[in-house]
PDB file with SEQRES, HELIX, SHEET and CRYST1 records, atoms N, CA, C and O in Angstrom:
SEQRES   1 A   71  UNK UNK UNK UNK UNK UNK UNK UNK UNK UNK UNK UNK UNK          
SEQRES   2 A   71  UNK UNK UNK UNK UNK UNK UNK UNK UNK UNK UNK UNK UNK          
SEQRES   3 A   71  UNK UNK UNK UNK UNK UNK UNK UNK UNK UNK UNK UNK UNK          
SEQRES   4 A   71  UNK UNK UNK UNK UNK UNK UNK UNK UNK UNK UNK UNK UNK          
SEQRES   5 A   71  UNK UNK UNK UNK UNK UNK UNK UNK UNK UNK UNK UNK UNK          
SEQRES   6 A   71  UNK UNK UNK UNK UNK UNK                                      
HELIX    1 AA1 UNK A    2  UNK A   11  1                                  10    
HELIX    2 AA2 UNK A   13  UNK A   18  1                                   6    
HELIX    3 AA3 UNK A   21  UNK A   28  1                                   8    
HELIX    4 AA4 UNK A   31  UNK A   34  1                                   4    
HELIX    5 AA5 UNK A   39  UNK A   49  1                                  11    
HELIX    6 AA6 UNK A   63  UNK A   69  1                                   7    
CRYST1    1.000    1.000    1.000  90.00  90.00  90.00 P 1           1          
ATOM      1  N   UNK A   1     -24.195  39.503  -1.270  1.00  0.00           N  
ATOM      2  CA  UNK A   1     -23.160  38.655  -1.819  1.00  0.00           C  
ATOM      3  C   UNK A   1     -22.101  38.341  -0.769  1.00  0.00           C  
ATOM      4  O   UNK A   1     -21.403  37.330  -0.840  1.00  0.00           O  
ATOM      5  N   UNK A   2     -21.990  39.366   0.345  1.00  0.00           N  
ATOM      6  CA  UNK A   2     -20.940  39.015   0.627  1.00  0.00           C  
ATOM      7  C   UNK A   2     -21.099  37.986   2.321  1.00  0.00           C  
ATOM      8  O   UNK A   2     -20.301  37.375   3.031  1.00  0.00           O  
ATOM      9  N   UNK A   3     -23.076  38.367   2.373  1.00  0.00           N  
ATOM     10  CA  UNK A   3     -23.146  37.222   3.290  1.00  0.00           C  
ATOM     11  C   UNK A   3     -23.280  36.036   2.903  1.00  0.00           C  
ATOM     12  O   UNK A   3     -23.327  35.201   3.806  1.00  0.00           O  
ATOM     13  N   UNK A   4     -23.391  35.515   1.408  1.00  0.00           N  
ATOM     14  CA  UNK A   4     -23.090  34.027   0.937  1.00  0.00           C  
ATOM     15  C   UNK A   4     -21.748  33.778   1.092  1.00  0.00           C  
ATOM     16  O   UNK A   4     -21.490  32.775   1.757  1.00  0.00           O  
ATOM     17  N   UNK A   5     -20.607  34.555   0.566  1.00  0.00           N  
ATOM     18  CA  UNK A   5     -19.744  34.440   0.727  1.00  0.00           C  
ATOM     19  C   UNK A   5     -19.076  33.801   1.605  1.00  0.00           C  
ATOM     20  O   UNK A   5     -18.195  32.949   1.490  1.00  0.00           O  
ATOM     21  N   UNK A   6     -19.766  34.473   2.865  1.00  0.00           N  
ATOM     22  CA  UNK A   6     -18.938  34.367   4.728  1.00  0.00           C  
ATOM     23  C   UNK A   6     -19.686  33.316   5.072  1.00  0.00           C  
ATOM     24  O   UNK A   6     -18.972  32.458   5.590  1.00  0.00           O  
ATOM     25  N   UNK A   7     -21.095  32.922   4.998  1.00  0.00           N  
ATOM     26  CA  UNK A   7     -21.600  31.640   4.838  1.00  0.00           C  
ATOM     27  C   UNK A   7     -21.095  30.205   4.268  1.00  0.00           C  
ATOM     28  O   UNK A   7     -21.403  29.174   4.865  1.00  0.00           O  
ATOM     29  N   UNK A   8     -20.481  30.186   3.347  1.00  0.00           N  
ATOM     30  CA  UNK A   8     -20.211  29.345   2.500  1.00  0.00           C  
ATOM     31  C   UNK A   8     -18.379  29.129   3.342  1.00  0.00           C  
ATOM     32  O   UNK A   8     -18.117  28.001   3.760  1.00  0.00           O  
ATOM     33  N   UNK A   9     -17.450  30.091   3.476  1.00  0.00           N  
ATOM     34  CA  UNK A   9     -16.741  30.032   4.015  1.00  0.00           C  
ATOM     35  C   UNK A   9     -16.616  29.622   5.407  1.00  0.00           C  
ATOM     36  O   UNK A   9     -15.489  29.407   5.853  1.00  0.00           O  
ATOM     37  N   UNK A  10     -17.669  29.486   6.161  1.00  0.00           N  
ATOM     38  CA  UNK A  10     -17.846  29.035   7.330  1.00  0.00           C  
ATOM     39  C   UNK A  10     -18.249  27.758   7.168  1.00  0.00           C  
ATOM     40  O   UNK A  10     -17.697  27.013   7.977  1.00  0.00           O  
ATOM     41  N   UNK A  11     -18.990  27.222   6.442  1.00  0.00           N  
ATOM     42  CA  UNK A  11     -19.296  25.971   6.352  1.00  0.00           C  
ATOM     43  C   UNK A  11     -18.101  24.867   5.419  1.00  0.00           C  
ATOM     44  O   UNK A  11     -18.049  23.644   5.289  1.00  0.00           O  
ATOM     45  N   UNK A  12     -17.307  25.920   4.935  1.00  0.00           N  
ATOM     46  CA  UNK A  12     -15.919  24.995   4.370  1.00  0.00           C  
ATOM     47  C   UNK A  12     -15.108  24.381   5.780  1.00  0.00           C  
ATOM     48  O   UNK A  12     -14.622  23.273   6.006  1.00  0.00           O  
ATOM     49  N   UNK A  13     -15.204  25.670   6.630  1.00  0.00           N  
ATOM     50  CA  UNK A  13     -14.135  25.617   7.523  1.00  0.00           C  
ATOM     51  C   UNK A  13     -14.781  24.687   8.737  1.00  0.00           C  
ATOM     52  O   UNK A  13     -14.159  23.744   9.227  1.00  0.00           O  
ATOM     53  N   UNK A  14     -15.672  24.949   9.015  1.00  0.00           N  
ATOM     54  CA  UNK A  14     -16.274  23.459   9.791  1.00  0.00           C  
ATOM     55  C   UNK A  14     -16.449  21.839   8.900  1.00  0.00           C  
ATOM     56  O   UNK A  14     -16.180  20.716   9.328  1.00  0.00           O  
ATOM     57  N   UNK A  15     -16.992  22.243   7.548  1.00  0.00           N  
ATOM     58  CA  UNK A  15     -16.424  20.750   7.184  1.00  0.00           C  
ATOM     59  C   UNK A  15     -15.296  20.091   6.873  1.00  0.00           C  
ATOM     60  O   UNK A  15     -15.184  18.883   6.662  1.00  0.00           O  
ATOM     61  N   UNK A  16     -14.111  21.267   6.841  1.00  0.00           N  
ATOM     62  CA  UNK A  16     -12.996  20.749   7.098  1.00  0.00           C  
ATOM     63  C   UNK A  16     -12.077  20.228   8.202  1.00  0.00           C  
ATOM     64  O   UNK A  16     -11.128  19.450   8.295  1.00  0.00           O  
ATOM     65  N   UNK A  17     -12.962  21.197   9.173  1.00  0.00           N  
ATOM     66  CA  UNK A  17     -12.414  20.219  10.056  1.00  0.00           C  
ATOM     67  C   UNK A  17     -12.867  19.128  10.932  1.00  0.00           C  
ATOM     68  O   UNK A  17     -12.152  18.387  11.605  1.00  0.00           O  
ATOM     69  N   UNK A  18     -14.336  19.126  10.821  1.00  0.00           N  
ATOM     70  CA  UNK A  18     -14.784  17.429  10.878  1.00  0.00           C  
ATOM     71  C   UNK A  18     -14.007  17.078  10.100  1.00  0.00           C  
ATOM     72  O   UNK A  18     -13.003  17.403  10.734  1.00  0.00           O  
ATOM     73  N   UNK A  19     -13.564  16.585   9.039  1.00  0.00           N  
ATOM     74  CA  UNK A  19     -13.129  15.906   8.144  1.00  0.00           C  
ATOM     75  C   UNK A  19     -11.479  16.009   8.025  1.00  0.00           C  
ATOM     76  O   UNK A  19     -10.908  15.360   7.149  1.00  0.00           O  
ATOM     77  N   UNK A  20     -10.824  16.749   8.833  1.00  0.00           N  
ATOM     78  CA  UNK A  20      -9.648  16.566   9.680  1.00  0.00           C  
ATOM     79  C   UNK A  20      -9.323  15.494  10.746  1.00  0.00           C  
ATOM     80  O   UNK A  20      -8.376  14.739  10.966  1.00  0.00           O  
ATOM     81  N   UNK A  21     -10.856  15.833  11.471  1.00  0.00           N  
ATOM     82  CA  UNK A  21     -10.849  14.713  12.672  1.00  0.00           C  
ATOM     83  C   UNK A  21     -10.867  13.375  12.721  1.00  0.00           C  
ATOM     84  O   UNK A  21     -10.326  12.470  13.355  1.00  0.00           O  
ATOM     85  N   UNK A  22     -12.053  13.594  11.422  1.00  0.00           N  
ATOM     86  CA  UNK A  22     -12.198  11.853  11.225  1.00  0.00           C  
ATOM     87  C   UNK A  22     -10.830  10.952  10.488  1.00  0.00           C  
ATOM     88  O   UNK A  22     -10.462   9.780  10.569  1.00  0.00           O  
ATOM     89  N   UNK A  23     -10.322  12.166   9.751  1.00  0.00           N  
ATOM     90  CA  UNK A  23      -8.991  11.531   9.023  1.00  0.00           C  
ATOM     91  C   UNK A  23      -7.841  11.283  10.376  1.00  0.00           C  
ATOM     92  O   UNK A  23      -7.002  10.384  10.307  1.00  0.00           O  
ATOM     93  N   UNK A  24      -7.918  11.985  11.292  1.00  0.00           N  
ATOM     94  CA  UNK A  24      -6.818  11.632  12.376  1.00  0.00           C  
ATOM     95  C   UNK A  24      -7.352  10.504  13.477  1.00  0.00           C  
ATOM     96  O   UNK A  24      -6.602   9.983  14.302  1.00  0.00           O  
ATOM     97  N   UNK A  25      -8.254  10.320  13.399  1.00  0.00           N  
ATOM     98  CA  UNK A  25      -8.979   9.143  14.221  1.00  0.00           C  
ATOM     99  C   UNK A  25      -8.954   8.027  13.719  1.00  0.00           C  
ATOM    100  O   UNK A  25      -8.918   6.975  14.357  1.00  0.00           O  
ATOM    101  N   UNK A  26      -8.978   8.196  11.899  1.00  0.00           N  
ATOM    102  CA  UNK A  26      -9.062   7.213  10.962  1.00  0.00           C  
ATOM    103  C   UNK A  26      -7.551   6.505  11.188  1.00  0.00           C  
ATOM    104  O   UNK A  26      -7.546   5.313  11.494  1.00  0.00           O  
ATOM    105  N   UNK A  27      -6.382   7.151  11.056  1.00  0.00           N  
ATOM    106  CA  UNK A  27      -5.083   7.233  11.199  1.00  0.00           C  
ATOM    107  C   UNK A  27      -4.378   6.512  12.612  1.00  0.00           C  
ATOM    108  O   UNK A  27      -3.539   5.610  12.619  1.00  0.00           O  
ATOM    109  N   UNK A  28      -4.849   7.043  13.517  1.00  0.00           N  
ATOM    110  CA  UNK A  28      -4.935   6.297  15.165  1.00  0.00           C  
ATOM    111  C   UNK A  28      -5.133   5.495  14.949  1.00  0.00           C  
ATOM    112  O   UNK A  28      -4.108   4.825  14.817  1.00  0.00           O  
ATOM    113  N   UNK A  29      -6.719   4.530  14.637  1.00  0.00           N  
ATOM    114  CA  UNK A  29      -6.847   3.506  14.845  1.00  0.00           C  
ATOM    115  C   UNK A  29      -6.593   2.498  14.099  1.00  0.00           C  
ATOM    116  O   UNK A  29      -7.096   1.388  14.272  1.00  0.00           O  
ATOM    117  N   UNK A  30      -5.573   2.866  12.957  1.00  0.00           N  
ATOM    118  CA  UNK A  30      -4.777   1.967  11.909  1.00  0.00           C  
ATOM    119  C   UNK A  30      -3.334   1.459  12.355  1.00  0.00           C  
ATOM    120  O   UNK A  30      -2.852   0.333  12.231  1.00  0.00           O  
ATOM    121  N   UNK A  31      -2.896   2.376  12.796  1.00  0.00           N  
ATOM    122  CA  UNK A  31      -1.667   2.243  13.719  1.00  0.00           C  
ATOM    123  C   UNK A  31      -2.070   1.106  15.122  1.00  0.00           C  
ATOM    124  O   UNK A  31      -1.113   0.502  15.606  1.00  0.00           O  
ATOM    125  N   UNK A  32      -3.332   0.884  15.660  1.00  0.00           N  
ATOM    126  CA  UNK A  32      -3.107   0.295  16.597  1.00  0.00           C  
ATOM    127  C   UNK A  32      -3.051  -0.410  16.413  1.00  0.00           C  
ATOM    128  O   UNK A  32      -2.460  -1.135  17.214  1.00  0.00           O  
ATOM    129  N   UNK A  33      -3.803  -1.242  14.674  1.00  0.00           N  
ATOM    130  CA  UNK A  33      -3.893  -2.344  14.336  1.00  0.00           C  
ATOM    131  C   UNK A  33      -2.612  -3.051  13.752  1.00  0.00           C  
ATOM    132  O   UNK A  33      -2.520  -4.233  13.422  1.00  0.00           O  
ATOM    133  N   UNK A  34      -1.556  -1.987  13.692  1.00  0.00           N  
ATOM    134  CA  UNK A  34      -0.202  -2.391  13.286  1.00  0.00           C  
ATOM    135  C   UNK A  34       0.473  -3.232  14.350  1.00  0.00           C  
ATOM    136  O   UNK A  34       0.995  -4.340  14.231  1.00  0.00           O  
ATOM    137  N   UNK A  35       0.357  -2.525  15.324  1.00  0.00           N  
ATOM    138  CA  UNK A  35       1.084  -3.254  16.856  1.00  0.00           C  
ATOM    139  C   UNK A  35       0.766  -4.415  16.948  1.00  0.00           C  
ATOM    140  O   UNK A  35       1.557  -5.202  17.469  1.00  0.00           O  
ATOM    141  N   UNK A  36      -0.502  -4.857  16.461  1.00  0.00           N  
ATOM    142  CA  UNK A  36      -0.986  -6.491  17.152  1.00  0.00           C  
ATOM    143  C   UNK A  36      -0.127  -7.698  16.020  1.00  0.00           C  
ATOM    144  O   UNK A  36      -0.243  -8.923  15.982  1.00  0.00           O  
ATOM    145  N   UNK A  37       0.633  -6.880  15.278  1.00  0.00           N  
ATOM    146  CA  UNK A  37       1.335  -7.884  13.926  1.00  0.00           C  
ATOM    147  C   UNK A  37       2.751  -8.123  14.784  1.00  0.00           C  
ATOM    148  O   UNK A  37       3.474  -7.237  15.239  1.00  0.00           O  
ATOM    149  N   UNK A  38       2.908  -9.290  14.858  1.00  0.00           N  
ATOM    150  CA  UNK A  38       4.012  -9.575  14.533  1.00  0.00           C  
ATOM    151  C   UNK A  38       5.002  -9.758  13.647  1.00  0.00           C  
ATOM    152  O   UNK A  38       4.644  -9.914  12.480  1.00  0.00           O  
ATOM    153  N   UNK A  39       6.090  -9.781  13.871  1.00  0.00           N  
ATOM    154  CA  UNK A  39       7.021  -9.742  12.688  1.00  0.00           C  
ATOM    155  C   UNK A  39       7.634 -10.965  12.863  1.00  0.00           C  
ATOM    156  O   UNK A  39       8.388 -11.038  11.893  1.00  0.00           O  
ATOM    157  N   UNK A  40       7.782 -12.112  13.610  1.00  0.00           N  
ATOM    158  CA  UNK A  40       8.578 -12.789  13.491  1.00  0.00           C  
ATOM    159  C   UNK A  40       7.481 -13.879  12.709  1.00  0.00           C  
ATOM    160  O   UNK A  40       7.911 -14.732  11.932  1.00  0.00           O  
ATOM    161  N   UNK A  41       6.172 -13.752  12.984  1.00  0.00           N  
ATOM    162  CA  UNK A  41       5.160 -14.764  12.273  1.00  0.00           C  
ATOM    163  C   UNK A  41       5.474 -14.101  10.828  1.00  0.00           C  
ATOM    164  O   UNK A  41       5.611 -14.858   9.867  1.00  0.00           O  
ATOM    165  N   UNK A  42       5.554 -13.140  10.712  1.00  0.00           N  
ATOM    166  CA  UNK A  42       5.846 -12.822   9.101  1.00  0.00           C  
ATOM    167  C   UNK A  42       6.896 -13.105   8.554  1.00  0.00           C  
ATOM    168  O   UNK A  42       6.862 -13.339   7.346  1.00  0.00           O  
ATOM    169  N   UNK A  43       8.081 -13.167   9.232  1.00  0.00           N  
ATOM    170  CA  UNK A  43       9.104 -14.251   8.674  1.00  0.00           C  
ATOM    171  C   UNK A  43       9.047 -15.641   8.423  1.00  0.00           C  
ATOM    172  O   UNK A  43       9.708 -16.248   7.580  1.00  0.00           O  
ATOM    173  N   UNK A  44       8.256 -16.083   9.173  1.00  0.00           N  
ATOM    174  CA  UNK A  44       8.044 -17.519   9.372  1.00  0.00           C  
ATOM    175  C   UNK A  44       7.723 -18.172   7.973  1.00  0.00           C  
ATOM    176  O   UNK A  44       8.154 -19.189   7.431  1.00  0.00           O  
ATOM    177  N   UNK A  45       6.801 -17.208   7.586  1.00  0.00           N  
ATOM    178  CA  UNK A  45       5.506 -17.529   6.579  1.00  0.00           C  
ATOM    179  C   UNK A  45       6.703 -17.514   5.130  1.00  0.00           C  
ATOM    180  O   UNK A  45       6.940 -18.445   4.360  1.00  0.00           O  
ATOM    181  N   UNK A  46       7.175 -16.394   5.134  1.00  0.00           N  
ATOM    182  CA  UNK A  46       8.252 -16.922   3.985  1.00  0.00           C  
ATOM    183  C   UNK A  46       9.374 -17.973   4.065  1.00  0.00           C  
ATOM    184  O   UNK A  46       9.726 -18.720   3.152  1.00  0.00           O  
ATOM    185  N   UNK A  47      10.054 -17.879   5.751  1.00  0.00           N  
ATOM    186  CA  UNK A  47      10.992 -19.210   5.642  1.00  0.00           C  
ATOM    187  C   UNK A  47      10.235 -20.543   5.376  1.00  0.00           C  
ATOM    188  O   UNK A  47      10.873 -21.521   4.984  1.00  0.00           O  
ATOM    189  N   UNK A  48       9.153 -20.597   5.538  1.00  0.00           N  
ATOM    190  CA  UNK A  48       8.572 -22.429   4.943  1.00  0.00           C  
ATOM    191  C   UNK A  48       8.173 -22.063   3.268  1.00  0.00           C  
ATOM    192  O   UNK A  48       8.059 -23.112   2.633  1.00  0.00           O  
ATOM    193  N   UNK A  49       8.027 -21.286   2.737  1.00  0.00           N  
ATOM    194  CA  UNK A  49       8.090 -21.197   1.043  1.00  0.00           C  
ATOM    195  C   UNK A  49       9.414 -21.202   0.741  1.00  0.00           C  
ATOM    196  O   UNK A  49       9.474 -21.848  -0.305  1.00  0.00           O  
ATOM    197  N   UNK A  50      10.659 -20.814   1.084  1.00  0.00           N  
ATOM    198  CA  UNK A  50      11.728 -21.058   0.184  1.00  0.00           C  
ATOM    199  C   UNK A  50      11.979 -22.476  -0.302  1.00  0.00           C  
ATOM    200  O   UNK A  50      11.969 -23.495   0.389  1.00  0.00           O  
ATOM    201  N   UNK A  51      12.262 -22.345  -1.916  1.00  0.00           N  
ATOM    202  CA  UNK A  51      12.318 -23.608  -2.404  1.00  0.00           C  
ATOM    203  C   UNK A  51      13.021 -23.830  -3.369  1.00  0.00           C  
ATOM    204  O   UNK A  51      12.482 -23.831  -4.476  1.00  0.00           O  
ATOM    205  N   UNK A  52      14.447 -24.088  -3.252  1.00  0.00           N  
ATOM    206  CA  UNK A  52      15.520 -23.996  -4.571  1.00  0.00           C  
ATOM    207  C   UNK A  52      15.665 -24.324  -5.594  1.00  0.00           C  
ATOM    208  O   UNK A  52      16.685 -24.294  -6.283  1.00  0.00           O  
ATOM    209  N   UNK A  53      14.083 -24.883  -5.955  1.00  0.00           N  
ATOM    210  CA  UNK A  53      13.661 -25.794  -7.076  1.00  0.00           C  
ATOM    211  C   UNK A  53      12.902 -24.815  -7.748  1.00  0.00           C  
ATOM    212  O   UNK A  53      11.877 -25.167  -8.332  1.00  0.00           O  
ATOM    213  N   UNK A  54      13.274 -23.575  -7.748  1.00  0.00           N  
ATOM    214  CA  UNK A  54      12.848 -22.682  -8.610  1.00  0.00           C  
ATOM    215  C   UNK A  54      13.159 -22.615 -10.237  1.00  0.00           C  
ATOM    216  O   UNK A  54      14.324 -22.577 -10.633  1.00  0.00           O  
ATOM    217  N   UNK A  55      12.145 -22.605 -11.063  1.00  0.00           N  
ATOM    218  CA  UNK A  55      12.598 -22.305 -12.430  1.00  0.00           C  
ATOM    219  C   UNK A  55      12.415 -20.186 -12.692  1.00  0.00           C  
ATOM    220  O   UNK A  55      11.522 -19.378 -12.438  1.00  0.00           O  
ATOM    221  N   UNK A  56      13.679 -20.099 -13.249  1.00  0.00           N  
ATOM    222  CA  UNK A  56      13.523 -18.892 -13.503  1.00  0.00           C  
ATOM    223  C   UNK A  56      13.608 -18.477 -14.947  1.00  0.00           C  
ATOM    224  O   UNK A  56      14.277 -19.130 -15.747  1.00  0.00           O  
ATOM    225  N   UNK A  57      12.707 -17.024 -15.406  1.00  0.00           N  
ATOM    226  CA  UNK A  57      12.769 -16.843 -16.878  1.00  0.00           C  
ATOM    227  C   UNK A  57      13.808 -15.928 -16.906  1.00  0.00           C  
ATOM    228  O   UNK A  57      14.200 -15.166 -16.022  1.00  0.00           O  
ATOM    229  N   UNK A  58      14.382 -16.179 -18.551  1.00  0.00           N  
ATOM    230  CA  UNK A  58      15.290 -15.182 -19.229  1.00  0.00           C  
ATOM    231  C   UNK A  58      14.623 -13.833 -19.156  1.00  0.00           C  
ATOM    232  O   UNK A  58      13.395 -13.909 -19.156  1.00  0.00           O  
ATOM    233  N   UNK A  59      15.170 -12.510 -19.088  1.00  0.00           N  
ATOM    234  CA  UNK A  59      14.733 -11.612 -19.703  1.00  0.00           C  
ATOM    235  C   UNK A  59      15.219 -11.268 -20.513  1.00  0.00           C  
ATOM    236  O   UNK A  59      15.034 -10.067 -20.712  1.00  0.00           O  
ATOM    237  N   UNK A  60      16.335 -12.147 -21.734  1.00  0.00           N  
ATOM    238  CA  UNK A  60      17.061 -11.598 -22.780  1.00  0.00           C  
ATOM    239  C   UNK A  60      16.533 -12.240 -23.957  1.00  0.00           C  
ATOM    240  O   UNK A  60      17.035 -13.222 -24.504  1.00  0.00           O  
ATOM    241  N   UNK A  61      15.394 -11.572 -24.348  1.00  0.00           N  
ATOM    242  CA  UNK A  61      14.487 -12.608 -24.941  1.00  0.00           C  
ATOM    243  C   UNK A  61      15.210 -13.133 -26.654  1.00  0.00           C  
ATOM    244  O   UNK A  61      15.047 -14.264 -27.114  1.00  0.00           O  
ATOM    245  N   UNK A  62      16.026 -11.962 -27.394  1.00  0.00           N  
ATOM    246  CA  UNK A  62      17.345 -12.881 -28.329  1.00  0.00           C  
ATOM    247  C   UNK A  62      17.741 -13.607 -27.960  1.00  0.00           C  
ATOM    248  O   UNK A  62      17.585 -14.576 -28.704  1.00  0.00           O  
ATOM    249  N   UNK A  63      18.665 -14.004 -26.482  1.00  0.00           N  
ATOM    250  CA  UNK A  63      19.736 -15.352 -25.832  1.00  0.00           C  
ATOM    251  C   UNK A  63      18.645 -16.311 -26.598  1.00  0.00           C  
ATOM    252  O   UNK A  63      18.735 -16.995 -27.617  1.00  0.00           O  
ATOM    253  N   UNK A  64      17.418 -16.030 -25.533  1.00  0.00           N  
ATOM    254  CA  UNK A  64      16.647 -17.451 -25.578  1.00  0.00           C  
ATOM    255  C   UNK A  64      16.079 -17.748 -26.246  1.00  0.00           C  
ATOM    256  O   UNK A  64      15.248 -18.609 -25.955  1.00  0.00           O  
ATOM    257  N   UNK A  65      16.181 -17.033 -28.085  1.00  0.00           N  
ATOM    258  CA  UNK A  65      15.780 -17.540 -28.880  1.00  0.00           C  
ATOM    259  C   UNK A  65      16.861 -18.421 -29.254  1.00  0.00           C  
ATOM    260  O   UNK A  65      16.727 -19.627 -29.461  1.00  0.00           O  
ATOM    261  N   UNK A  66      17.961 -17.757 -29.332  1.00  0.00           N  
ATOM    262  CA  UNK A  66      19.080 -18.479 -30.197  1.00  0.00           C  
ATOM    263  C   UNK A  66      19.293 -19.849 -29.098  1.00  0.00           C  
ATOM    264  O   UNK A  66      19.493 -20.906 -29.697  1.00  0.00           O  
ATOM    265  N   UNK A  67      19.282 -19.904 -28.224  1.00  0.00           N  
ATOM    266  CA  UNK A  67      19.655 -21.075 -27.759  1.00  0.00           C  
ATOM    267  C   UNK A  67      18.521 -22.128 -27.906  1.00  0.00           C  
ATOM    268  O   UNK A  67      18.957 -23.271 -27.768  1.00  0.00           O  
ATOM    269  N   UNK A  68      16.976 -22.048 -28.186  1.00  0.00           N  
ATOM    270  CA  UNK A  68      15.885 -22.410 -28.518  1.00  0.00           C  
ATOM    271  C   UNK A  68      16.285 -22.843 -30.082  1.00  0.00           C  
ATOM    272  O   UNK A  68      15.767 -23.865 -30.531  1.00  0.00           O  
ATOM    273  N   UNK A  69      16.937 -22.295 -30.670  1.00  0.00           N  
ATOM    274  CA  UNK A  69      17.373 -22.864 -32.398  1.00  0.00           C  
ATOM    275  C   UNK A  69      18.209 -23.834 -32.216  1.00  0.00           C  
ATOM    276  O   UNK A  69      18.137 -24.840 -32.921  1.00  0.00           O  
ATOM    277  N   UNK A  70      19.236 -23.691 -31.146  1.00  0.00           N  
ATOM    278  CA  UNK A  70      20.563 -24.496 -31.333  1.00  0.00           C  
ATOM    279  C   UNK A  70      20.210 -26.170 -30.548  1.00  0.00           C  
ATOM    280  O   UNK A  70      20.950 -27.152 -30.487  1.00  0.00           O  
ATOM    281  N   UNK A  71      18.666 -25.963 -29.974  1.00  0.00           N  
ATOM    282  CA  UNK A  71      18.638 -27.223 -29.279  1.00  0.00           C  
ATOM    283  C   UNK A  71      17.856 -27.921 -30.692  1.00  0.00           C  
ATOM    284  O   UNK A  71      17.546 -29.112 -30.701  1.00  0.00           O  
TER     285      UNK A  71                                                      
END                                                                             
């Protein structure tokens, strides 16, 4: 029993840490893909959508009944 034990515990501890590695490699090469972003193209992209011709909803959904009666 207690060489399943030490067996089984050895094979946790090596698949944990493959599976450490790949998570920190995974992690690295997400970050590099951050650097290639710019930020000023990501501003850009919202300054040509602003548009003051926005309609906006109530969230006081009584107001906008009663004013829905009174028209």
């Amino acid at each position: 029993m207690k060489k399943v034990f030490k067996c089984l515990l050895a094979v946790g501890a090596v698949v944990g840490s493959i599976a450490g590695v790949l998570y920190f490699l995974d992690k690295k090469k997400s970050e590099d893909n951050f650097d290639d972003f710019d930020d000023a193209e990501f501003d850009d992209v919202f300054e040509e959508e602003e548009d003051d011709s926005r309609d906006y909803v109530t969230l006081d959904l009584e107001k906008e009944a009663e004013e829905q009666e009174e028209q």
